[in-house]
Each structure stands twice: as structure tokens, then as C-alpha cells.
N, C-alpha and C positions, 0 to 999 in steps of 0.2 A: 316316644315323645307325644305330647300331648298341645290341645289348644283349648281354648278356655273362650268359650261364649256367656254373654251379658245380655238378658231382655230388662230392660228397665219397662214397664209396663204400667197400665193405670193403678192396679189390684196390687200389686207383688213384682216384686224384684226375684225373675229367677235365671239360674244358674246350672251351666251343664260344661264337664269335661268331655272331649273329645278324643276318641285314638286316632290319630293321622295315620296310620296304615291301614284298619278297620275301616274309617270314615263312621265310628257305630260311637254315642254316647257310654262312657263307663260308669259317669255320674252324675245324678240332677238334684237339683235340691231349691227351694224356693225362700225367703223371707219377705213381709211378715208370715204369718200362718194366718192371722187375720185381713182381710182384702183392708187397703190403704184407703183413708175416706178422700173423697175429694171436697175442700171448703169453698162453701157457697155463701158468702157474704151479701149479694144479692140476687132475686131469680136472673138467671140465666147463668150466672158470672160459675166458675170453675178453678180453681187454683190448688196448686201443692207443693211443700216445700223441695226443692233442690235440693239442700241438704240432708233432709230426711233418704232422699233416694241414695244417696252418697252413704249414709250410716246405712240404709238397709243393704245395699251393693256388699258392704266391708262384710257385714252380719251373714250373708247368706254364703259369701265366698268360705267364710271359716268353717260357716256349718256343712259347707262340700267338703271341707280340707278334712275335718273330723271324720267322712266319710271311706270304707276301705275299698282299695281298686285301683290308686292309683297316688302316684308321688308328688303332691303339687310345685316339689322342685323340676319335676320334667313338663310344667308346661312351658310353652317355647313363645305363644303371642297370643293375644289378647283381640276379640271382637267386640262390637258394641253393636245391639238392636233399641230402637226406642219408639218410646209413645212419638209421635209426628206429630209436627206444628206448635208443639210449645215455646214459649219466651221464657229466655234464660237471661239475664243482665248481673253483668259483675263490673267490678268497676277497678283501677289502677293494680290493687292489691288483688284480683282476684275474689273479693270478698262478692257474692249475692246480695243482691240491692231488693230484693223484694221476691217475694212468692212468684213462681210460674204459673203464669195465665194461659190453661194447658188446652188441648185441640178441641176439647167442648166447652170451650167458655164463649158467648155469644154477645157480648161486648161490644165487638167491633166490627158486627154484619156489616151498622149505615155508615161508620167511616170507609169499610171495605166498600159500598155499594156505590158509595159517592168517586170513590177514586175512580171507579170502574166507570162510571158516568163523564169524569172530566177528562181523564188521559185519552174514552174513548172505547168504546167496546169492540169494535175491531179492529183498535191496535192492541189493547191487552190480550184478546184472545190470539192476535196473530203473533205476538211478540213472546208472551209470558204463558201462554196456553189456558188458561183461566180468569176468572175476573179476580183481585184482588181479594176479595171475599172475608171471610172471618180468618185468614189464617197470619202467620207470620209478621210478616210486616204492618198488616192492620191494628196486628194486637200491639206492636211496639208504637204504633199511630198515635192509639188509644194512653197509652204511658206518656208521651210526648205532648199530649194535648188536657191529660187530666194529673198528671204528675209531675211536672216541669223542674221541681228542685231535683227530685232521683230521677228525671232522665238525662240532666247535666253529669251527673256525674260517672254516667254509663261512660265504658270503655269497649267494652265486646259484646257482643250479642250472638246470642247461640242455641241452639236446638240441643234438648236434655240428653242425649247422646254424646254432643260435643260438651257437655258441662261435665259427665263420668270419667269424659277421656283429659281431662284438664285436671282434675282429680287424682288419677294415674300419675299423671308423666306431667304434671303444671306447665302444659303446651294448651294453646286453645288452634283450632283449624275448622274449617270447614270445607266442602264441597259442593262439586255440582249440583249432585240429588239435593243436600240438605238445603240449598239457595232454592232449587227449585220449589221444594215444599214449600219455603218461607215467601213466595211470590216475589223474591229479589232476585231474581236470574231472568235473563231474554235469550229464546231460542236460537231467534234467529241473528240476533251479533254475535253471540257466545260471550257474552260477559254478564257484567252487575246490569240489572236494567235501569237505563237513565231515566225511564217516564215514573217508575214506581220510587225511586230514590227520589230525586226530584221531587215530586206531588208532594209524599209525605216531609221534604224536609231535611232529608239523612243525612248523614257525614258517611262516606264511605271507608273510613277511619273506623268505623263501628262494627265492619266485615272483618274475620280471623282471614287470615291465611288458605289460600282455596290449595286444595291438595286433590291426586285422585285419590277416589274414592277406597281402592284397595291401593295403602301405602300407609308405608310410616308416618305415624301422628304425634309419635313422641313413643321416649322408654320409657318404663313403669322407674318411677322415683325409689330413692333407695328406703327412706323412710318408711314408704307405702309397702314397699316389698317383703319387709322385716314384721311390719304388723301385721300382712296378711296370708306370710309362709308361703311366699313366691319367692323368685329369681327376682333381682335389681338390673334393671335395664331390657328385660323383655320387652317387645314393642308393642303398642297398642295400633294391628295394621286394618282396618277395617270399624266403619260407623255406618248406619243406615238404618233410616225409619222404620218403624217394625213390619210395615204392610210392603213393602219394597226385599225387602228382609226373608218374611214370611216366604212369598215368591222364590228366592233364591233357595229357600230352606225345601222346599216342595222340586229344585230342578227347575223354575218357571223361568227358564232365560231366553228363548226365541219367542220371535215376533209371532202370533195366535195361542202361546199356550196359558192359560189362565188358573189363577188359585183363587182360595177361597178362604176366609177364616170367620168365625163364629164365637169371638173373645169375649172384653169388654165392648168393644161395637163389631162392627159387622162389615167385613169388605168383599168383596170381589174384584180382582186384581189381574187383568191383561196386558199381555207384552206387544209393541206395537213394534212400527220400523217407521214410524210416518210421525211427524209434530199434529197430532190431532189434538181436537178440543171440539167441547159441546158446546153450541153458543147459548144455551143459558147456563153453564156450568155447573150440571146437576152432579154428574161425573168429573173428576178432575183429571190433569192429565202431568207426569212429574216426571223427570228423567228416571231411569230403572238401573237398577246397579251395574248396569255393563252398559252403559250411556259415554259417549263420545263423541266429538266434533265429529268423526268418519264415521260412528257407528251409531246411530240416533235412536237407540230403544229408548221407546218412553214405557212408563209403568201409567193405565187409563185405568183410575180407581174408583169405584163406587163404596162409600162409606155408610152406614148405617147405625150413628151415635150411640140407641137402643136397643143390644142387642141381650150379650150377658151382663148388661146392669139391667136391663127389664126384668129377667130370669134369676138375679140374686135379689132386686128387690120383692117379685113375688114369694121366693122363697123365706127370705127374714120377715114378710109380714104375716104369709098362711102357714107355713112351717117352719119355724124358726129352728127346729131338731133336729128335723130331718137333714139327711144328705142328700146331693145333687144324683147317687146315684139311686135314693130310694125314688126320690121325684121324678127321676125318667121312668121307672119301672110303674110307680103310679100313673103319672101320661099315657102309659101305653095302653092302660085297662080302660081309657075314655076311646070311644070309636072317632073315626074319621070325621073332621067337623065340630067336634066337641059340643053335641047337641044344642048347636046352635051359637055356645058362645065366641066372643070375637074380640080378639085385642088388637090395637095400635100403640106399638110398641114405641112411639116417639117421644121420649121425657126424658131425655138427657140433651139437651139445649136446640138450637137451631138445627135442622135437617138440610143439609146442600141439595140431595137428590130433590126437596119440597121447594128448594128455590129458597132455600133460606128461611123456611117456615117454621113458628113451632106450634105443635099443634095439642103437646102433651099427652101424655101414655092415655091411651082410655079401654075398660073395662066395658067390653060393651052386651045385652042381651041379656043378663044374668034373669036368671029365673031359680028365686026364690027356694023352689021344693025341686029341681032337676038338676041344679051344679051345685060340686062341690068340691074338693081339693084335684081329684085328677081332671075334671074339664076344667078347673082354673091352669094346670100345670100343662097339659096338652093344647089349650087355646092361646098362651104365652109364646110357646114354640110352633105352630100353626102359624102365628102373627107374623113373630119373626121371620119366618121361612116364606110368608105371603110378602114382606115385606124386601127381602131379598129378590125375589121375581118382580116386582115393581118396580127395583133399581137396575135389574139385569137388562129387562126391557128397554130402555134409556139407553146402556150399554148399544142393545143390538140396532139402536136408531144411529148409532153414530159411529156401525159397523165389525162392530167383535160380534162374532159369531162362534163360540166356544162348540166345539163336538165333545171336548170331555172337562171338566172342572178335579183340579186337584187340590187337596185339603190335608191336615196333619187330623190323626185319629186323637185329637182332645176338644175341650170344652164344652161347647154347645154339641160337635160331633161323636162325642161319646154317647150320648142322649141318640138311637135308633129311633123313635119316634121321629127326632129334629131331622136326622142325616136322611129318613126316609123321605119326610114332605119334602124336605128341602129338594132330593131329584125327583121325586113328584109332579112339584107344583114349577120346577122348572124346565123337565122334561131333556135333562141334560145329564148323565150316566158320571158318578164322581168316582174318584179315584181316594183313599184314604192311605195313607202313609204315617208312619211312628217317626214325626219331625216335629220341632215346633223353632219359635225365634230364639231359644237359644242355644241351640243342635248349628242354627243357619250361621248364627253369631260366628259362633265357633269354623264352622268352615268356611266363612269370608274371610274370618283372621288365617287360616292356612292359605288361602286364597291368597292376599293381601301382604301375605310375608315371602309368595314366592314359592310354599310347600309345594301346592297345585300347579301347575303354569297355566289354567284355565278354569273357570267354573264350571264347563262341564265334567275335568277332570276330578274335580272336590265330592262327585256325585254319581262315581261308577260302581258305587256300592248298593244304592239306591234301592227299594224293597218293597214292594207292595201289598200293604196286608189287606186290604179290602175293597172289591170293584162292588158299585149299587147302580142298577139300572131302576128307572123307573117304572112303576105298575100301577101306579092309583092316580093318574092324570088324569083320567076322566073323571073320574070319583071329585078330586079336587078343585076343578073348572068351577063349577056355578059355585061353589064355596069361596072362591076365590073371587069371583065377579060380584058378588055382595060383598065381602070383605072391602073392596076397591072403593065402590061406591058411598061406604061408610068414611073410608081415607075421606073421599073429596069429598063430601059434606063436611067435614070435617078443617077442610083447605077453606 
């Protein structure tokens, strides 16, 4: 028997079968082949269609089904991993009312910043663990206040996870985790929170159905099942935000252990046992997929908008031929520092860890007659990697103290330049593992359906293909200390 994981992701919709005995992928497969643009109709703003993700999902499942290994009549249930914090609005019939205003669209910082202001900054952070901010409910704020005929006619509101699983099984649900991403959830009543509903307005008629997290969400429709060479009535048991996901996929489920991912943006992801929050909510803090009234694991995440779009935008503008894996191999021929040059990797919308700042990607130092394609590609990933030390810092102010960081051996980690700065300049020994969100997908739905009877049981197969300690920490200290001080001129 098999399970079937779903990453709806920024770039690509991909796709991975799982053996439930093994716990090992038999197959993966991705669509588009092309990275998905995101439409920017004004600076800052961010949007993509729902339905696109819905036809790319169908499109990538067939192109696993065409693949040999395995019978897509024996898979048994269905996971969903997703991009976090998008608005999703459909309305009576199920139909999508408009484009999703997805987790970097920066729209709604001053109605978020305003809420945060009037309900009270320390009851938001005591109640909801973060300020309102740009996420969820701000952006539904934002629709409510500049879209008033389609926000009448809104019926549900959903995170793009719960729009794939409504798609399936034409059930809409939500959850703890995904309330909590969307700042509609209070820790501390355990319910919808009244000051954030309230302020903005809401009908709490506009909340799906709250479900745990690992449970039935609905069967796969028969319709759906027959176009896509599945079983009719398989269950969709498992939803959760990619970086929450990620975590699960890496084993990160007690309270100290930490992952790390290096995507389209950039997180760092600690498991607590405590309702923490940063009080300027540089880090966020969200329930973690094994979160419960008795069992309070929060997931305290540090996001970083600019990570691999900084790395594919350098890529399409100085090589648009190349591959990402000739570009690491060129990075590596530039020495440490990239003589000199220096990027800030922040141009994909507002930065939470900046306090909400944006400050734009910047190219900085360039010298004429000394760089050239590998210190532009080396000082890209230098950035990034300076800039994950920046957020981790933040982390360790408000008491994560990781002794080892675990990570899936793709994206930005495939790239040994990146993987090296990165425990360099953090000085924290990483773990790489052959997992990613849709590996996790998949065994949250075994999870979820009951396969497992725990998630640390989903992960006794569990496999380590590469431990990095750090060696060039001193090397990268004063490199990194003018790097810094470029940020904040910058602030």
C-alpha cells in the first residue's frame, strides 16, 4: 500500500508516492517544469491563481501515475503540504472569487500593524502569539475594506491546502495549525479569537469546520478519482503548511529540535512546549502539527521571503542557461567572501524578521574588473546564508538554542557552498537528510489515516545521508559583521 503526498509550493506543484512499510519514496515527480510566476499587479502586492494550482496538482499526479513502481490503485490516503498564509475565498458554490493574495504579498502590513495597535500588543502577543501582521486575516482585512461587493459574497475562507483538499473530496475544514497561521486562533481560550474577529469585522460563518489536524477531511470524489487513476473515496487525512510540514518531514516533533529549509524563502523552524512569542514579532510562533489543548507544541519560525527567488532571480538575469547545478560549481571557484562582494537578499516583499521592512535585494561592492559570474553566484548564497544567521540570532534572543539544525538534502542545500556557509556563519553542525514536503505530506496522511499510530512511528526508517560541522567561522566573522552593517544602513 501506498500514500500519496501533495506540496503545493510557490514555484511547482510536487508530487511523491510513498511505501507504508519502507516509509522510503517510490516516486516523485513535479509540475510545471517551469517555476510558477507570481502576479504583481502593484509593488509589493503578490498573487496566484487557486485554480491554476488545482490543474497543476491534476497534471503532476498523472505524470507520477505514468511513472513505473508502483499502482496508483494501491494508494490508500491523501496529504496536503502548502505555501502558508494565503487567502483563499470561495463563495456558495464553491467557485474562487478572486486570486490569492499569497504569504509575500505586503498589502496588509498597516491594516495588520493597526490591529496590533488597537486590540493591544500585549494582548495579541499574549492571546494569538504574534501581532496580526501581514498574514491571514489581515489580508482578508484588506479584501473587506477595498473589495466590498466580492467580499459579500464570500462563504469560506481557506488556506491553499484547504482549497486542494476541497478540490478532492468538495469538503472545506480547517484546523488549529492553519487558524493559527491565519492569526484567527487564541492560545490561550482555545478557540476563534474574539479580539482579532471582532476588530476586523468577521462573521465567524466564514471559519470551515475545525477538524484535528491528522483526520479525515473528506473522501476523494468519484469524479476526481476516475480522472486521476485513483481509488473513489480514499481520504484526504492530513493538511499543514509547508514549513510546519517541512519539520515533520525532517522528524522535528519534540520540543528543542529544529529544521531548516532553503526553498522559495528561507525558514528556520523550532519545536517549543511553551506559548512563546517575540515581542516585536520578528519570529512568529504557530501551533506545530502534534499541537493540543494538553500537548502545547508550538512551531517558532523564522522566515526569510528572499531566499531561492533571490538565487533564481540572479540565475535568469547572469545565466539564464545554465543550471542551478553548474552555478553552485561556479560559486565554489570564488574564495570565501566573494572578493568583496555583498548581497541583501530582501526583494521579495516586506521582511517580518526587519520588523516589516522592505528594503530590496541590493547588489552591493561590485568592482568592475574583479567580479564576475562566480563572485555574483557565491556572494548570492553568502547573503542568504548571512541572512539566516541574522534571523537565527533573533531566534536565540527569545531562547531556541539548537545544538544541531536538520535540513532535506535539496534546493539551496544541494549547492555545498550554501550548505557550508550556512553551518559556518552559524556555527551550528547540520544534519541533511533525502526528505522534502512531499515525502512529509505523504507520511502525515499515514499518520492521519491511523497507518502510524504516532509520528514518531511514521519515521523509524529515518536515514542520514550527510552530517557538516563547521570550519570556516572565523574566516566568516568580520565578513559577516560588514555585511550586517550594510543591512542596517540599509534599515
Amino acid at each position: 500500500m501506498y500514500l500519496l503526498g501533495i506540496d503545493i509550493g510557490t514555484s511547482s506543484i510536487k508530487v511523491s508516492v510513498v511505501d507504508i512499510q519502507s516509509q522510503k519514496r517510490v516516486a516523485t515527480t513535479q509540475y510545471p517544469d517551469e517555476e510558477v510566476q507570481i502576479r504583481s499587479l502593484q509593488p509589493g502586492w503578490a498573487e496566484q491563481s487557486p485554480e491554476d494550482w488545482w490543474q497543476n496538482t491534476m497534471k503532476a499526479i498523472l505524470r507520477l501515475n505514468a511513472t513505473a513502481g508502483f499502482n496508483a490503485h494501491d494508494i490508500v490516503a491523501i496529504g496536503i503540504a502548502y505555501q502558508m498564509h494565503g487567502l483563499v475565498v470561495v463563495d456558495k458554490e464553491q467557485q474562487v472569487l478572486r486570486d490569492s493574495i499569497i504569504w509575500c504579498d505586503s498589502r496588509a502590513v498597516e491594516l495588520g500593524e493597526n490591529a496590533f495597535d488597537t486590540i493591544g500588543q500585549e494582548k495579541c502577543l499574549q492571546h494569538i502569539l504574534n501581532s496580526p501582521g501581514n498574514f491571514t486575516a489581515s489580508k482578508l482585512a484588506w479584501v473587506k475594506q477595498n473589495e466590498p461587493e466580492l467580499y459579500e459574497k464570500i462563504d469560506q475562507v481557506m488556506l491553499p491546502g484547504d482549497f486542494i483538499a476541497m478540490k478532492f473530496t468538495g469538503k472545506i475544514t480547517t484546523s488549529i495549525a492553519a487558524l493559527s497561521e491565519g492569526m484567527f486562533w487564541d492560545f490561550r481560550e482555545h478557540e476563534l479569537s474574539a479580539e482579532v474577529m471582532g476588530y476586523y469585522g468577521f462573521d465567524g460563518k466564514l471559519i470551515p469546520e475545525i477538524k484535528p489536524l491528522f483526520s479525515v477531511h473528506g473522501l476523494l470524489k468519484t469524479d476526481v478519482a476516475v480522472l486521476l487513476g485513483l481509488q473513489p473515496g480514499i481520504p484526504v487525512t492530513y493538511k499543514s503548511g509547508d514549513q510546519p510540514n517541512n519539520a515533520l518531514s525532517l522528524n522535528v516533533i519534540r520540543p528543542g529540535e529544529v529544521a531548516a529549509t532553503a526553498g522559495t524563502s528561507g525558514v528556520i523552524y523550532g519545536v517549543s512546549d511553551a506559548l512563546t512569542y517575540d515581542t516585536q514579532s520578528r519570529v512568529n510562533t504557530f501551533a506545530h502539527v502534534t499541537y493540543s489543548k494538553t500537548q502545547q507544541h508550538t512551531g517558532v519560525l523564522l522566515c526569510i521571503n528572499g531566499t531561492g527567488s533571490m538565487y533564481r532571480w540572479a540565475k535568469h538575469n547572469f545565466a539564464p542557461n545554465l543550471s542551478y547545478a553548474v552555478l553552485n560549481d561556479m560559486a565554489a571557484t570564488a574564495p570565501i567572501g566573494s572578493k568583496g562582494l555583498k548581497v541583501l537578499p530582501f526583494g521579495n516583499g516586506a521582511e517580518r524578521m526587519l520588523n516589516n521592512k522592505y528594503t530590496g535585494a541590493q547588489l552591493l561592492g561590485i568592482d568592475l574588473n574583479l567580479h564576475g559570474q562566480p563572485e555574483i553566484f557565491r556572494a548570492v548564497q553568502e547573503g542568504i546564508a548571512f541572512a539566516f544567521r541574522y534571523g537565527l540570532d533573533i531566534m536565540r534572543e527569545n531562547g531556541m538554542q539548537p545544538k544541531v539544525i536538520r535540513a532535506g538534502l535539496t534546493n539551496l542545500f544541494l549547492s555545498e557552498v550554501f550548505a557550508q556557509t550556512f553551518v559556518d556563519i552559524t556555527g551550528i553542525p547540520v544534519e541533511l537528510y533525502e526528505s522534502d514536503g512531499s515525502v512529509g505530506a505523504a507520511l502525515g496522511a499515514g499518520i492521519g489515516a491511523g497507518i502510524f499510530k504516532s509520528a514518531e512511528e511514521a519515521f523509524t526508517r529515518h536515514a542520514l545521508i550527510k552530517y557538516l560541522e563547521p570550519k570556516n567561522t572565523e574566516a566568516y566573522e568580520p565578513i559577516y559583521g560588514e555585511w550586517k552593517n550594510l543591512l542596517n544602513n540599509a534599515l
